[in-house]
C-alpha positions as CSV (number, residue, x, y, z in Angstrom):
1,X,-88.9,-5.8,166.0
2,X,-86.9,-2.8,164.5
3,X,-85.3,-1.9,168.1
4,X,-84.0,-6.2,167.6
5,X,-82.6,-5.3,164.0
6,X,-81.4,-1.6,165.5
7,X,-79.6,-3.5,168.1
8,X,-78.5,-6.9,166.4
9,X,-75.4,-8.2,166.8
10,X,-72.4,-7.4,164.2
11,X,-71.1,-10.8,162.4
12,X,-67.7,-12.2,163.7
13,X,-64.8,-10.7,161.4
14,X,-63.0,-12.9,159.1
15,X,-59.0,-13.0,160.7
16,X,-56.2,-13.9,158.6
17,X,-53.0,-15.4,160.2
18,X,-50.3,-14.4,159.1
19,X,-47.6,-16.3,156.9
20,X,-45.3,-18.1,158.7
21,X,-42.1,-17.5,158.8
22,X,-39.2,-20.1,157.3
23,X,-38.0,-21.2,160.6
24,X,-42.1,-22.2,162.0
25,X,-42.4,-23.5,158.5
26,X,-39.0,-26.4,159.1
27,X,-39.9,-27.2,162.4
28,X,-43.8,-27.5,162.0
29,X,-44.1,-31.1,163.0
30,X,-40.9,-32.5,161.3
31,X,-42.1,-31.6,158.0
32,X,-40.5,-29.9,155.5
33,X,-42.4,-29.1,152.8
34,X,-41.4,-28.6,148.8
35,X,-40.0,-25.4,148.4
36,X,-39.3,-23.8,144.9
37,X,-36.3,-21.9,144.1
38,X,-37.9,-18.4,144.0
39,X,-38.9,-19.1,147.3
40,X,-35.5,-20.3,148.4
41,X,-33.5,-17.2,147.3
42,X,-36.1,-15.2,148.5
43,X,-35.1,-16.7,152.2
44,X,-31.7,-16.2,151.6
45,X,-30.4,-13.9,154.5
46,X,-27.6,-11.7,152.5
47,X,-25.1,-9.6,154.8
48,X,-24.1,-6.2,153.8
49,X,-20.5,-5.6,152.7
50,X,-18.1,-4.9,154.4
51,X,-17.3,-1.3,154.9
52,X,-13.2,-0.3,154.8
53,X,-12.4,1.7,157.9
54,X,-9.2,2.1,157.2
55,X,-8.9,6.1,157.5
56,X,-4.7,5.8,156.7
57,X,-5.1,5.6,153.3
58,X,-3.5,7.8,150.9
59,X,-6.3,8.1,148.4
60,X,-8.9,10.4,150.0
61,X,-12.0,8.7,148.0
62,X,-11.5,5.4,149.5
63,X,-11.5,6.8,153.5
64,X,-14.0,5.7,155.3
65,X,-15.3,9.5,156.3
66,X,-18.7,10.6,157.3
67,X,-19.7,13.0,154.3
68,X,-19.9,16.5,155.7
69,X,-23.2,18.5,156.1
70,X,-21.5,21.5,155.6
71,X,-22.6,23.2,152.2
72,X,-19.1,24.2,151.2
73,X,-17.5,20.9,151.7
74,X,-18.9,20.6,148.2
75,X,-17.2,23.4,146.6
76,X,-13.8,22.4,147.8
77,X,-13.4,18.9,147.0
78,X,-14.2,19.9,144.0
79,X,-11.8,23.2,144.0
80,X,-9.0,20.6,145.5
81,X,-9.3,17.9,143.1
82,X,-10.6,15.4,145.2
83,X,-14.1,14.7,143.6
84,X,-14.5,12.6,140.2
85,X,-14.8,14.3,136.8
86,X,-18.4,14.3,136.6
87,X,-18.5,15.9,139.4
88,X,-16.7,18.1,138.1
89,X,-18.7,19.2,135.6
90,X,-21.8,19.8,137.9
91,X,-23.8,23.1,139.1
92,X,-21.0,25.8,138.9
93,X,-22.9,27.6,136.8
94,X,-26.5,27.0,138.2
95,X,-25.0,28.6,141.6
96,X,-23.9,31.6,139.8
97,X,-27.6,31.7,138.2
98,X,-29.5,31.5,141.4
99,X,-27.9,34.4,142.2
100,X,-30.2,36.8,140.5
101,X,-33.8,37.0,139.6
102,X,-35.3,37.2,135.9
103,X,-35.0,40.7,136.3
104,X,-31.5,40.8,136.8
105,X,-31.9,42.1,140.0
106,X,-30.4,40.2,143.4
107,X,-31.8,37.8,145.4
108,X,-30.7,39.2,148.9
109,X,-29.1,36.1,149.2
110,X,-25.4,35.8,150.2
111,X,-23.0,34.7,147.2
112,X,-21.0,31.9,148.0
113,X,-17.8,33.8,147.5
114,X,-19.2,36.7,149.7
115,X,-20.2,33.8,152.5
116,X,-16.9,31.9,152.6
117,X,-14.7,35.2,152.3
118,X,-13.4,35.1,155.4
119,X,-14.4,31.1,156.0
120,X,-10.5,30.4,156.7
121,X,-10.0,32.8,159.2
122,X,-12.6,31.8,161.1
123,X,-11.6,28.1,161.3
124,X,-9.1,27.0,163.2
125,X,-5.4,27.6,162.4
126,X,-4.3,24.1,161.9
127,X,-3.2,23.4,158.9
128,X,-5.4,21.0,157.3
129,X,-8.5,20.7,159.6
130,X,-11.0,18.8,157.0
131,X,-8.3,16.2,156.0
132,X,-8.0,17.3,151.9
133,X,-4.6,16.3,152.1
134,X,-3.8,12.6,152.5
135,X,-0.3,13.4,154.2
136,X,-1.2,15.1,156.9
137,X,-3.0,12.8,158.1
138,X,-0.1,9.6,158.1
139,X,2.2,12.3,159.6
140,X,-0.1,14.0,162.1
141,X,2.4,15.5,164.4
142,X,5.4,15.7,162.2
143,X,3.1,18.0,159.1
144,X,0.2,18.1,160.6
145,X,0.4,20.0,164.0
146,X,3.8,21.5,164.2
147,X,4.3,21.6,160.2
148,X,8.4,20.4,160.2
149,X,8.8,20.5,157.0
150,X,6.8,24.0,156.0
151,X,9.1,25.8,158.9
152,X,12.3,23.8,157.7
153,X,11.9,25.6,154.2
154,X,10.6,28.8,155.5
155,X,14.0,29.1,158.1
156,X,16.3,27.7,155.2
157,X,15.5,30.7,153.1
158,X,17.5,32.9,155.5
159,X,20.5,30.7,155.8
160,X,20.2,31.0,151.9
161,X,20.3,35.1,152.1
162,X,23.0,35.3,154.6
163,X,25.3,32.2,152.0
164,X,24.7,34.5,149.0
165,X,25.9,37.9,151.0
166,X,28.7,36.4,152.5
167,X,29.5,34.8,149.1
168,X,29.3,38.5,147.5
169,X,25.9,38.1,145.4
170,X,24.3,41.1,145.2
171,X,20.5,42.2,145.0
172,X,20.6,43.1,141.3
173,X,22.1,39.8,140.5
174,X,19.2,38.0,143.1
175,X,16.0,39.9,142.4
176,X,16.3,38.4,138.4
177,X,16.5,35.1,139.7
178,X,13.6,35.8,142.3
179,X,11.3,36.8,139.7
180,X,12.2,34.2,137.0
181,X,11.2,31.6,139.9
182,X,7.6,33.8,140.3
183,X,6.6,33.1,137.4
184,X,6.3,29.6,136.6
185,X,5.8,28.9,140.0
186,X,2.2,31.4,139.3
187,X,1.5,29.7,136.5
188,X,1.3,26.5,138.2
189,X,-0.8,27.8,140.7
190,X,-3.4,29.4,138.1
191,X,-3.3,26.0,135.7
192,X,-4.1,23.6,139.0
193,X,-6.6,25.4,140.1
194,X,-7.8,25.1,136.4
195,X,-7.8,21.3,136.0
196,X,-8.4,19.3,138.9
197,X,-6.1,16.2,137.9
198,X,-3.4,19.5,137.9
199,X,-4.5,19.7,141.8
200,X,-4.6,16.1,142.4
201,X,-1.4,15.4,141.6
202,X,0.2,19.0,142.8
203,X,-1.2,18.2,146.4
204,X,0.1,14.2,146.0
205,X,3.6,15.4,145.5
206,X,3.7,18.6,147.8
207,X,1.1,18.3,150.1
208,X,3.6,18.4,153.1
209,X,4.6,21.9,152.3
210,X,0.9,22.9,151.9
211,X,-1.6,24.3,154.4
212,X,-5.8,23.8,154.2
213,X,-6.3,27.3,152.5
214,X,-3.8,27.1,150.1
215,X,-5.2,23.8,148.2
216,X,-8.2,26.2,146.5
217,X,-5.9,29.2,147.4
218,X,-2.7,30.8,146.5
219,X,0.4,29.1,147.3
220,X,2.4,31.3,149.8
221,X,5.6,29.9,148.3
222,X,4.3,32.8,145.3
223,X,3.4,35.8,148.5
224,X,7.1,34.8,149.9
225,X,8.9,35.3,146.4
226,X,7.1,38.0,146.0
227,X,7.9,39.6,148.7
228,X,11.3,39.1,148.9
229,X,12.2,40.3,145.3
230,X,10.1,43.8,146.5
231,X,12.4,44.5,149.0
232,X,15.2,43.4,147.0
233,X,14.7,45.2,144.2
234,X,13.7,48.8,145.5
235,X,15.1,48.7,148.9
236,X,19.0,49.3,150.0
237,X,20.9,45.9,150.1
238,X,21.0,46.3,154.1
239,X,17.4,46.9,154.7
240,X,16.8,44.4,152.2
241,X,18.6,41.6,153.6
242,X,17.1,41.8,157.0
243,X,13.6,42.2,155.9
244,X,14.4,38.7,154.4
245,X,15.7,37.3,157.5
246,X,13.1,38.8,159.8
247,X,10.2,36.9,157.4
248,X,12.2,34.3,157.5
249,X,13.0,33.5,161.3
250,X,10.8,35.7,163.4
251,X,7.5,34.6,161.2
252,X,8.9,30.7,162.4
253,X,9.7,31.9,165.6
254,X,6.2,33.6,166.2
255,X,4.3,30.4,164.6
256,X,6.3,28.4,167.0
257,X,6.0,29.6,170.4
258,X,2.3,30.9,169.3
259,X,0.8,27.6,168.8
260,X,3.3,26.3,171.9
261,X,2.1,28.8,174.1
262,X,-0.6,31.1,173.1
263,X,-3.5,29.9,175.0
264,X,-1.6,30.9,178.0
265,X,-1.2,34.6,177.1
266,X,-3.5,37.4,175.7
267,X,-4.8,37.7,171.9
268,X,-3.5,39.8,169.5
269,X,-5.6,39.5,167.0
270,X,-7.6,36.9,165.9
271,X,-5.2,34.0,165.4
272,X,-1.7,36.1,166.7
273,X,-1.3,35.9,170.6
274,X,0.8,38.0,172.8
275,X,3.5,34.9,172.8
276,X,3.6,34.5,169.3
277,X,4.4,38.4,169.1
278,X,6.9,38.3,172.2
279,X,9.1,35.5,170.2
280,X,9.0,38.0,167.2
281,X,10.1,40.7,168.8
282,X,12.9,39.1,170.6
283,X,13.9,36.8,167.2
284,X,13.8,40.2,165.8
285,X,16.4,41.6,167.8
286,X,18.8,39.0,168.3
287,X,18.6,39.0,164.2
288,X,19.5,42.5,163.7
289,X,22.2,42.9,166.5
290,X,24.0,39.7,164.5
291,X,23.7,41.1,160.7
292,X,24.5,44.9,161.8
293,X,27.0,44.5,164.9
294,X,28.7,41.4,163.6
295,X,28.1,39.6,160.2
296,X,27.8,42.7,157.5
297,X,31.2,44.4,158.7
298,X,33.1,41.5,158.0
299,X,32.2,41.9,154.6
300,X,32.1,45.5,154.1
301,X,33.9,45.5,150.9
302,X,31.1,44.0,149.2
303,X,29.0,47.1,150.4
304,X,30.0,50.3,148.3
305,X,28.4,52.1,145.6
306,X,24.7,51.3,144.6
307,X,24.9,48.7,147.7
308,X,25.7,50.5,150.4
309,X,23.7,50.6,153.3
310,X,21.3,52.5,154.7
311,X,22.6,52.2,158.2
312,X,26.2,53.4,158.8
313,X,26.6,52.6,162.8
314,X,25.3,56.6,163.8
315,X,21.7,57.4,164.7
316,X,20.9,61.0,164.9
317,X,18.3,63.6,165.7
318,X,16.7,65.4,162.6
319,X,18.2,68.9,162.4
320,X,14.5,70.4,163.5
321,X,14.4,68.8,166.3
322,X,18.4,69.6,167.6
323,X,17.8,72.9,166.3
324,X,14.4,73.0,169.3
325,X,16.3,71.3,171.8
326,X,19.5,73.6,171.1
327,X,21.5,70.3,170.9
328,X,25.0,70.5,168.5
329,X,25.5,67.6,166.4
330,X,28.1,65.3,168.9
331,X,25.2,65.8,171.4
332,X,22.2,64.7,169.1
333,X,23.7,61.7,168.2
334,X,24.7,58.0,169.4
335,X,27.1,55.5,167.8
336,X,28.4,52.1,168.3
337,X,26.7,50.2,170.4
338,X,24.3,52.4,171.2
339,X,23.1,52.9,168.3
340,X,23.3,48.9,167.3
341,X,21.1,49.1,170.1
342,X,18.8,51.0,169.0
343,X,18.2,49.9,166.0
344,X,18.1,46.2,166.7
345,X,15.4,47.0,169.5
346,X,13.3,48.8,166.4
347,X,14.0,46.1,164.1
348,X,12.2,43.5,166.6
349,X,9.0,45.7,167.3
350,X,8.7,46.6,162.9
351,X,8.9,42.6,163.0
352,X,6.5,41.7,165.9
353,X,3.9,44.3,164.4
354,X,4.2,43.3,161.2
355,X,3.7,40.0,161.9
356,X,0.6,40.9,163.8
357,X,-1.1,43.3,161.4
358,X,-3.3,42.0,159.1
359,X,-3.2,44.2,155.8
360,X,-6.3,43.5,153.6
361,X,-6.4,39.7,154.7
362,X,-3.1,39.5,152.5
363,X,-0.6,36.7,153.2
364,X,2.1,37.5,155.9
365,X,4.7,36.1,152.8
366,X,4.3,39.0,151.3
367,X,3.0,41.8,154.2
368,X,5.9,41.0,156.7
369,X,9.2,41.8,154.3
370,X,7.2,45.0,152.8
371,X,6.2,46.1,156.1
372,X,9.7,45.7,157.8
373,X,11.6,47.2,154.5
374,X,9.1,50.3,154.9
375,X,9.3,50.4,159.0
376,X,13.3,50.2,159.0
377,X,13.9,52.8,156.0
378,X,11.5,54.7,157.3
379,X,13.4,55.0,160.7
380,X,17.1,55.0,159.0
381,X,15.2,58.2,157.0
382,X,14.7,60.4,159.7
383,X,17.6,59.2,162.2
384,X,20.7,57.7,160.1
């Protein structure tokens, strides 16, 4: 009797159907059935909206883009002006806090201005490559890739230079100008970067001049004033001039034929290729053979006094070194077009190299007419 109750067996389990669903419950039979009006909105089938996927839009908060996963993509929208004012006013100082412990000692975590340091010159070198300014991408050939109107200003510049010389301007009536330009033009710059309605509507008007890095960066329209009124101001009007010329055409050229064909040729550096340096070099020289051998005679009466140049058509051997090689003066020394040779062929390699070099991650604005005022005095120092 207790192995029968051990062994007995279990009771058949209680199954509940499910409900059935609004379509079983129409066509059960032909009848339909009262149905309340809860009931009825619940088996209303709403469809989702419609999502906009119109990416050629001008206002970047109404693209349909895939949010990046990127932890920075955070910081500049909001550095850009492209995030709403509550956003705004978020966790810029709780990243600065998490910094640090209690203590006051660090976290051996990586700041985020130590971690994106260098974030620009390890992304590509197209201009706007995570689409924070609307133009570029309505005009993705004309701004975008080969940046027309950036190089149309940055070549006009020299055309400028070489109307005001042959117009008899001199530096000490330029370099005033130059630096009365810097500084509102700076100001700018530091207020936008302030208030992010400032950067909204600075990138709305001249986004098509801008690059990525310069939307929560620097302008280089400030590097390239600055640069030029250094070499105007404390160089010689000559060397001067063509550092402004070489910035202006061989930095275009080298852009140019870099982006045209540098995959085909070695790197440089990272970012300058061997093609990008060739164009330089040769820009460079053609430049220089034209100011020296042909333009700045024609108006040498403008070039006396305080502006005369540092080059006067004669390259010659310091006095040491005729003095080792027992050479007199006539011999240790070329002229005409040997010497306009000479020193166009340095003016393109000061160009090319100063267009490569990369002094303190500084922008090429500013480094290239410094660089090519110091390479060319320098060589007009020991040989004119």
């Amino acid at each position: 009797m207790a192995s029968s109750k051990q062994y007995s067996v279990p009771h058949t389990p209680r199954v509940i159907s499910p409900s059935p669903t609004p379509s079983e419950l129409s066509g059960k039979e032909g009848y339909f059935g009262p149905v309340t009006r809860s009931a009825s909105r619940k088996q209303k089938v709403t469809s989702p909206p419609p999502i906009d996927e119109d990416s050629s839009g001008s206002d970047p908060d109404k693209r349909a883009r895939a949010r990046s996963r990127s932890p920075l993509e955070g910081r500049r929208r909001q550095m850009s002006g492209l995030t709403s004012k509550r956003q705004m006013n978020g966790n810029l100082r709780a990243k600065k806090a998490d910094l640090a412990l209690p203590n006051g000692t660090v976290n051996g975590h990586l700041s985020p201005a130590a971690a994106n340091k260098n974030y620009w010159r390890e992304l590509s070198r197209s201009p706007s490559p995570l689409g924070l300014i609307p133009i570029h991408q309505k005009w993705r050939s004309f701004i975008h890739r080969h940046e027309v109107p950036r190089k149309v200003l940055h070549v006009s510049i020299g055309f400028l230079t070489i109307f005001l010389y042959c117009t008899g301007r001199q530096p000490d009536q330029i370099h005033p100008v130059l630096l009365a330009m810097l500084i509102p033009i700076a100001a700018t710059d530091f207020i936008r970067h302030r208030y992010w309605q400032v950067n909204r509507l600075y990138i709305r008007f001249l986004g098509a001049l801008m690059r990525e890095s310069e939307v929560d960066g620097w302008n280089g329209v400030i590097s390239y004033l600055l640069g030029a009124w250094i070499v105007l101001r404390f160089f010689p009007k000559d060397i001067g001039v063509m550092s402004v010329l070489l910035l202006s055409w061989c930095d275009t050229a080298a852009s140019t034929f870099g982006r045209l064909w540098g995959h085909r040729t070695w790197r440089v550096r990272k970012g300058k290729s061997l093609a990008g340096s060739i164009a330089a070099c040769v820009t460079g020289v053609i430049t220089a053979a034209l100011w020296w051998g042909w333009l700045a005679p024609m108006y040498a009466d403008y070039n006396t006094g305080v502006n005369a140049f540092a080059y006067r058509s004669v390259l010659a051997l310091p006095a040491q070194a005729r003095k080792t090689l027992e050479l007199s003066s006539g011999k240790g020394s070329i002229t005409g077009y040997l010497a306009l040779g000479a020193m166009s062929f340095w003016a393109g390699i000061v160009a090319s190299a100063s267009e490569a070099i990369d002094l303190f991650g500084w922008d090429d604005n500013l480094t290239i007419p410094v660089l090519c005022g110091v390479g060319l005095l320098g060589f007009t120092k020991v040989f004119a």
